[in-house]
DSSP file (Angstrom, degrees, kcal/mol; ACC not computed):
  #  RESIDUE AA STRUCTURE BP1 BP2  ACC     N-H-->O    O-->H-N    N-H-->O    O-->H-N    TCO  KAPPA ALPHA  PHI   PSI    X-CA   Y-CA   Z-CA
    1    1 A X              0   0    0      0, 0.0     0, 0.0     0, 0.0     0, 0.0   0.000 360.0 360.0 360.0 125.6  -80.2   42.6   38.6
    2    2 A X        -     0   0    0      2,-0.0     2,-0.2     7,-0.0     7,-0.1  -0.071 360.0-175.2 -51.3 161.4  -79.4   44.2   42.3
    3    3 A X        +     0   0    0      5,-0.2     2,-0.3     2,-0.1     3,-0.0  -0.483  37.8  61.6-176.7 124.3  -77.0   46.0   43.5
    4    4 A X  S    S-     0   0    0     -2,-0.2     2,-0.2     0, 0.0     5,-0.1  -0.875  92.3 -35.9 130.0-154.3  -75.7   47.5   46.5
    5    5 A X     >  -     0   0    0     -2,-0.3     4,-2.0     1,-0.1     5,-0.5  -0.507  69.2 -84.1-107.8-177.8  -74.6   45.3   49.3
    6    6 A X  H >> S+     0   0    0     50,-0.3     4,-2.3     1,-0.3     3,-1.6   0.768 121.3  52.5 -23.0 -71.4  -76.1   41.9   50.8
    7    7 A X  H 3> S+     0   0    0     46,-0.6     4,-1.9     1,-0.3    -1,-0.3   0.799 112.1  39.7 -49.5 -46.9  -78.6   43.7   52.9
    8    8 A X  H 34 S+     0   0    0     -3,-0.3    -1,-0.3     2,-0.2    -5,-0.2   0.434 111.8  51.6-113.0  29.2  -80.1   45.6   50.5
    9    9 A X  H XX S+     0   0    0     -4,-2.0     3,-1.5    -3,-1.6     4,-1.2   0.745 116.8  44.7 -71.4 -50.3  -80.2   43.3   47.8
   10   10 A X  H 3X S+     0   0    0     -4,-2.3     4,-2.5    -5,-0.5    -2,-0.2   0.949 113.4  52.5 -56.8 -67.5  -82.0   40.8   50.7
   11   11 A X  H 3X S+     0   0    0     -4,-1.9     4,-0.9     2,-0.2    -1,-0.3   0.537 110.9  46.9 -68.2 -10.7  -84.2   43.9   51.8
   12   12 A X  H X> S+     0   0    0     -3,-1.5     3,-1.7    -5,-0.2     4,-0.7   0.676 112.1  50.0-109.5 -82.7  -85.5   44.6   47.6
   13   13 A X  H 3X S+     0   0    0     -4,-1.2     4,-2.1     1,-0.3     3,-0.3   0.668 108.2  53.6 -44.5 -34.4  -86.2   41.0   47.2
   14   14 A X  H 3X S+     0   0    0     -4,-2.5     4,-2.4    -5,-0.4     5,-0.4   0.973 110.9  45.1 -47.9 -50.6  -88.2   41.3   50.5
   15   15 A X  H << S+     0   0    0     -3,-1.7    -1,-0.2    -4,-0.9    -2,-0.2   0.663 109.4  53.9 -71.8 -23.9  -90.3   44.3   49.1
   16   16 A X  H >X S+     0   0    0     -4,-0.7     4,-1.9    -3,-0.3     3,-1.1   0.940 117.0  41.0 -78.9 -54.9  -90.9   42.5   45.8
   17   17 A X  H 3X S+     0   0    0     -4,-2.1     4,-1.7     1,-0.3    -2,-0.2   0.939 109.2  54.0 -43.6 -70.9  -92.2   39.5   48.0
   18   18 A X  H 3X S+     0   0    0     -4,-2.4     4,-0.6     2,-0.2    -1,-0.3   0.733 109.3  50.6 -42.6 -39.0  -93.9   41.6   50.2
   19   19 A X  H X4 S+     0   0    0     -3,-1.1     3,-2.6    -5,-0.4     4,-0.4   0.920 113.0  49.6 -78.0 -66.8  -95.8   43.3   46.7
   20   20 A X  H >< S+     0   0    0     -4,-1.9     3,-0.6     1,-0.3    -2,-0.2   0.873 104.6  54.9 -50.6 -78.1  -96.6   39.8   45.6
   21   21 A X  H 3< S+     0   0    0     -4,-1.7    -1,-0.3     1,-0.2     3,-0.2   0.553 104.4  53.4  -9.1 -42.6  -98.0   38.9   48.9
   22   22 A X  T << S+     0   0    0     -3,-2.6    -1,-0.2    -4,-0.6    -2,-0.2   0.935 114.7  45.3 -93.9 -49.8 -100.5   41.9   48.8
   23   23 A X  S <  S+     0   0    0     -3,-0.6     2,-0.3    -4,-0.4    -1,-0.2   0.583 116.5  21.2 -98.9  10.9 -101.7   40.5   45.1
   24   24 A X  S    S-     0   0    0     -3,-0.2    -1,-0.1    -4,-0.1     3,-0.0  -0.813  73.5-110.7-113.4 170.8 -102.2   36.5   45.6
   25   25 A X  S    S+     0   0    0     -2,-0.3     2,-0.3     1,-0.0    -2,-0.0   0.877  92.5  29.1 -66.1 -43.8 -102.8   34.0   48.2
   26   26 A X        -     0   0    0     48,-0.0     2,-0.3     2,-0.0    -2,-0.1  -0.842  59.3-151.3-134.7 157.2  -99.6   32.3   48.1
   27   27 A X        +     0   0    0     -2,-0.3    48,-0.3     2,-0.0     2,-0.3  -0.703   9.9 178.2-132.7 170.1  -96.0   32.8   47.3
   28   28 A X        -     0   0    0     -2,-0.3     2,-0.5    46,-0.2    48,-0.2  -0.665  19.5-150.0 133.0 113.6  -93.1   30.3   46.0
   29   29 A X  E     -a   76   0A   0     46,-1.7    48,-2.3    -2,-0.3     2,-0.5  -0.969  17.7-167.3 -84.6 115.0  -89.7   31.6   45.4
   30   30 A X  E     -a   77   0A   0     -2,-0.5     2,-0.7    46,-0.2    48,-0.1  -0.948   7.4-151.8-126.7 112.0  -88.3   29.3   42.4
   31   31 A X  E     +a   78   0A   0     46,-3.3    48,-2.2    -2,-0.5    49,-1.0  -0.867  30.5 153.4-100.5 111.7  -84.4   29.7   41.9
   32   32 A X        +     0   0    0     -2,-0.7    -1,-0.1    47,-0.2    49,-0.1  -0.029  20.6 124.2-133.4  44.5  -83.5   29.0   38.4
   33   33 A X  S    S-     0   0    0      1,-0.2    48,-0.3    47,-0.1     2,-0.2   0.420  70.8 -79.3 -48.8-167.4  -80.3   30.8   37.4
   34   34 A X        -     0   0    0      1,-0.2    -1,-0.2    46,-0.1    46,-0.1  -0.437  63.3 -70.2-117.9 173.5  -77.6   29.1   36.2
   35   35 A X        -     0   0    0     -2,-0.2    -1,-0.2    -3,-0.1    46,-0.1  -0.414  67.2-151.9 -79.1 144.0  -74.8   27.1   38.5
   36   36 A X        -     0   0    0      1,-0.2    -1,-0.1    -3,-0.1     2,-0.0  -0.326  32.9 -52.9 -95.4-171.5  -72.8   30.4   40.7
   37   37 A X        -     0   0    0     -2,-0.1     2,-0.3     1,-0.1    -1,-0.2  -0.367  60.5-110.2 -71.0 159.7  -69.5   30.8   42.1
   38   38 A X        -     0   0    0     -3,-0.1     2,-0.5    -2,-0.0    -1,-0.1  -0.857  34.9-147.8-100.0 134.6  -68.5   28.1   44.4
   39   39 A X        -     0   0    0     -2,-0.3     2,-0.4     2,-0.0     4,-0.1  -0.844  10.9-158.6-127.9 102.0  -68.4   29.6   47.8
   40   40 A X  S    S+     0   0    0     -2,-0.5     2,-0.1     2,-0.1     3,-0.0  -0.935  75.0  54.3-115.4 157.8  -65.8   28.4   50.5
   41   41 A X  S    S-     0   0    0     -2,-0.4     2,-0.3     1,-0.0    -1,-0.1   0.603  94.4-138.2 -37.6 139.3  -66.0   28.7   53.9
   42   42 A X        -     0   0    0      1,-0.1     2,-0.4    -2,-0.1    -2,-0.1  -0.581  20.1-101.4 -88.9 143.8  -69.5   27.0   53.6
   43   43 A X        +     0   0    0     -2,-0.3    -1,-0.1     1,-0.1     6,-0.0  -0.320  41.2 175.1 -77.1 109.7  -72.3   28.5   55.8
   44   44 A X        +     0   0    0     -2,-0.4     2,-0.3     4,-0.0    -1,-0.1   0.584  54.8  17.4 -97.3  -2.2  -72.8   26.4   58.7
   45   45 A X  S  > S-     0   0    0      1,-0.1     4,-0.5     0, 0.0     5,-0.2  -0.869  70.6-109.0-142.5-165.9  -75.4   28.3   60.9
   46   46 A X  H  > S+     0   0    0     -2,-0.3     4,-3.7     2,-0.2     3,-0.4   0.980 120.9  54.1 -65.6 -55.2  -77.9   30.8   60.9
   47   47 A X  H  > S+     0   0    0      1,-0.3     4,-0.9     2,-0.3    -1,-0.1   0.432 105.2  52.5 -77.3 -27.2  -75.5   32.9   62.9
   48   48 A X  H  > S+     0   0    0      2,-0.2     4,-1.4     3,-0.1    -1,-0.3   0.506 113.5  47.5 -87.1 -12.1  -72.7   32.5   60.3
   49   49 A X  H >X S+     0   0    0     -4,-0.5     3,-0.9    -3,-0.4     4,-0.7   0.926 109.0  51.4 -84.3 -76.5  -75.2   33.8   57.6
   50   50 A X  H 3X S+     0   0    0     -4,-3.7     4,-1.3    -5,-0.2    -2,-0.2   0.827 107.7  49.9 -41.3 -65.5  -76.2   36.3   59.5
   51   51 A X  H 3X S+     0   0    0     -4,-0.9     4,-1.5     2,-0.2     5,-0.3   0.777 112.3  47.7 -30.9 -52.5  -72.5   37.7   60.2
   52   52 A X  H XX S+     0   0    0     -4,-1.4     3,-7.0    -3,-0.9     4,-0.8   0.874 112.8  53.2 -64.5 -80.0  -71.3   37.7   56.3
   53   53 A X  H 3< S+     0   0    0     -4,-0.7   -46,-0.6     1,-0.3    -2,-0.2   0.527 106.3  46.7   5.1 -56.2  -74.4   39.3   55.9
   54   54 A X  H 3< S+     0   0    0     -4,-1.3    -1,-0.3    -5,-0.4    -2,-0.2   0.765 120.5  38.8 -66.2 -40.1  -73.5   41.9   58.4
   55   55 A X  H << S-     0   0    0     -3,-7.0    -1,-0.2    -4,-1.5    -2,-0.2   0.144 114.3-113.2-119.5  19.9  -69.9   42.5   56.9
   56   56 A X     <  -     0   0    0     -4,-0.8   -50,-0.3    -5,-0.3     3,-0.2   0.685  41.5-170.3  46.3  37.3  -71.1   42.2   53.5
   57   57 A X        -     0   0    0     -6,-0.2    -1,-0.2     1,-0.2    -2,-0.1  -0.252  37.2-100.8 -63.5 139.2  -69.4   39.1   52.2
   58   58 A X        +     0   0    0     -6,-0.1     2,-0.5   -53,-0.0    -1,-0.2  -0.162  56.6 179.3 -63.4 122.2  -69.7   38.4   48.4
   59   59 A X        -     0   0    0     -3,-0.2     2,-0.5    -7,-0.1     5,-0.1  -0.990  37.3 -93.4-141.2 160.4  -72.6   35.6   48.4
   60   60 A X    >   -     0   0    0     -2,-0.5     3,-3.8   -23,-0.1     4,-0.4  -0.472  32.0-123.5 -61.3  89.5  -74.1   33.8   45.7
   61   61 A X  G >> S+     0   0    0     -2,-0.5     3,-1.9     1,-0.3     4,-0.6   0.506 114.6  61.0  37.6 -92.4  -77.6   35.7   44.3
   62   62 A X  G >4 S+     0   0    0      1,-0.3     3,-1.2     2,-0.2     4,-0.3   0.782 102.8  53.9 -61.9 -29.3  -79.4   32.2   45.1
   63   63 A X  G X> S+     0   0    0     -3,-3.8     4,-2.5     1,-0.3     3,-1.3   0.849 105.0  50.7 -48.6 -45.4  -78.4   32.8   48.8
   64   64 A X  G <4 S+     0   0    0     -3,-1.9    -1,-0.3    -4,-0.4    -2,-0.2   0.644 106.9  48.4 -84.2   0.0  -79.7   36.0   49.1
   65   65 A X  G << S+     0   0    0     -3,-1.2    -1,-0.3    -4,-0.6    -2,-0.2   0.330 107.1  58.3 -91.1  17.2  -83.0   35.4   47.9
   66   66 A X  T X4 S+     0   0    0     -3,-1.3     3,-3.7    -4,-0.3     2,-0.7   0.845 109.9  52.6 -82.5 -84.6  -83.3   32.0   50.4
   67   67 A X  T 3< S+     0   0    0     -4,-2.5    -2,-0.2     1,-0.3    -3,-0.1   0.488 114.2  35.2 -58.6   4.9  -82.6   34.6   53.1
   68   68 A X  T 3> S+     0   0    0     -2,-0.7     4,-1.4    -5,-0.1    -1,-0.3   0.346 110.5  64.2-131.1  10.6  -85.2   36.9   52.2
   69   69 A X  T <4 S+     0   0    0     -3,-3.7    -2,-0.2     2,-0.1    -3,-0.1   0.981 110.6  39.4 -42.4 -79.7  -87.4   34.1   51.3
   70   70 A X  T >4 S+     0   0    0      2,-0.2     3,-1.1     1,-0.2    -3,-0.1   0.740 104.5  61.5 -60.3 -25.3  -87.3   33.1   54.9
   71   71 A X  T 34 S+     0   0    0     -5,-0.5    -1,-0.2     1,-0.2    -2,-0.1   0.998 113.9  42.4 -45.4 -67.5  -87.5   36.4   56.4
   72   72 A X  T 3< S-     0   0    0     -4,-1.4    -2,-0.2     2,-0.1    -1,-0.2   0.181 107.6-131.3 -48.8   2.4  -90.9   36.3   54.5
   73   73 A X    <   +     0   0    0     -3,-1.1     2,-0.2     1,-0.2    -3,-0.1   0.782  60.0 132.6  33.2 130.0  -91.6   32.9   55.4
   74   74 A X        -     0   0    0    -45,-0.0    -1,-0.2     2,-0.0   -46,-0.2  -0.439  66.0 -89.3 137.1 130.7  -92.5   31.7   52.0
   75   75 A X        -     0   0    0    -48,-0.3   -46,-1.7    -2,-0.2     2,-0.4  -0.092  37.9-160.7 -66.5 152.9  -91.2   28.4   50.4
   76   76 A X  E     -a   29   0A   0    -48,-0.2     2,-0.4   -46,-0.0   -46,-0.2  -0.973   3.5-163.9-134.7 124.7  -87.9   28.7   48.5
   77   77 A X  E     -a   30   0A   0    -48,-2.3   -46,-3.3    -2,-0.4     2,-1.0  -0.990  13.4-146.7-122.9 140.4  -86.9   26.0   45.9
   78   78 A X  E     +a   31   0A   0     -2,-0.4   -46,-0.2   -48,-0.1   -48,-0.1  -0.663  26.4 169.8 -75.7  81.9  -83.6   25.8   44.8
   79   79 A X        +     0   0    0    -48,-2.2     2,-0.3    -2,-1.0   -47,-0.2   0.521  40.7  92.3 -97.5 -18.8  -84.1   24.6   41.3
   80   80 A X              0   0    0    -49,-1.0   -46,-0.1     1,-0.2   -47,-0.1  -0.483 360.0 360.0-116.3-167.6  -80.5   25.0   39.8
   81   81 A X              0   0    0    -48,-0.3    -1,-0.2    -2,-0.3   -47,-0.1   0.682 360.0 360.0 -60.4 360.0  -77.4   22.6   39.4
C-alpha cells in the first residue's frame, strides 16, 4: 500500500512501471481491487484530474494508477465492479 499524497503515490507507481519496462517488452496495468469509495464531483477532464491532483484530493487507488498508467503510456484495464 502507498502513502503520502496523490502525486507521490502516482510518481511510485510510475517508477514501479518504469522498472518493469526496463525488464520485458510490454506492460499492462490490470486493476483488480475490490469496488472503492464512490467519488462525487465526477472527473470530467483531464484538467479537472490534474487540479485534484494538484490540491491533493482523496481519490480512489484505481484512479491513481490510470494516471500514472497514462503518464507511462501503457494500457490500463479497469477490471473491478
Amino acid at each position: 500500500m502507498f502513502t503520502g499524497s496523490s502525486q507521490q503515490c502516482i510518481d511510485k507507481v510510475r517508477a514501479d512501471i518504469q522498472d518493469m519496462k526496463k525488464r520485458v517488452d510490454k506492460v499492462v496495468v490490470l486493476w483488480t481491487a475490490n469496488t472503492e469509495m464512490y467519488m462525487l464531483p465526477v472527473i470530467d477532464s483531464m484538467s479537472d484530474l490534474k487540479s485534484m491532483v494538484d490540491r491533493n484530493v482523496s481519490l480512489p487507488a484505481s484512479v491513481l494508477f490510470a494516471v500514472a498508467a497514462i503518464e507511462e503510456q501503457v494500457l490500463y484495464l479497469n477490471g473491478s465492479p
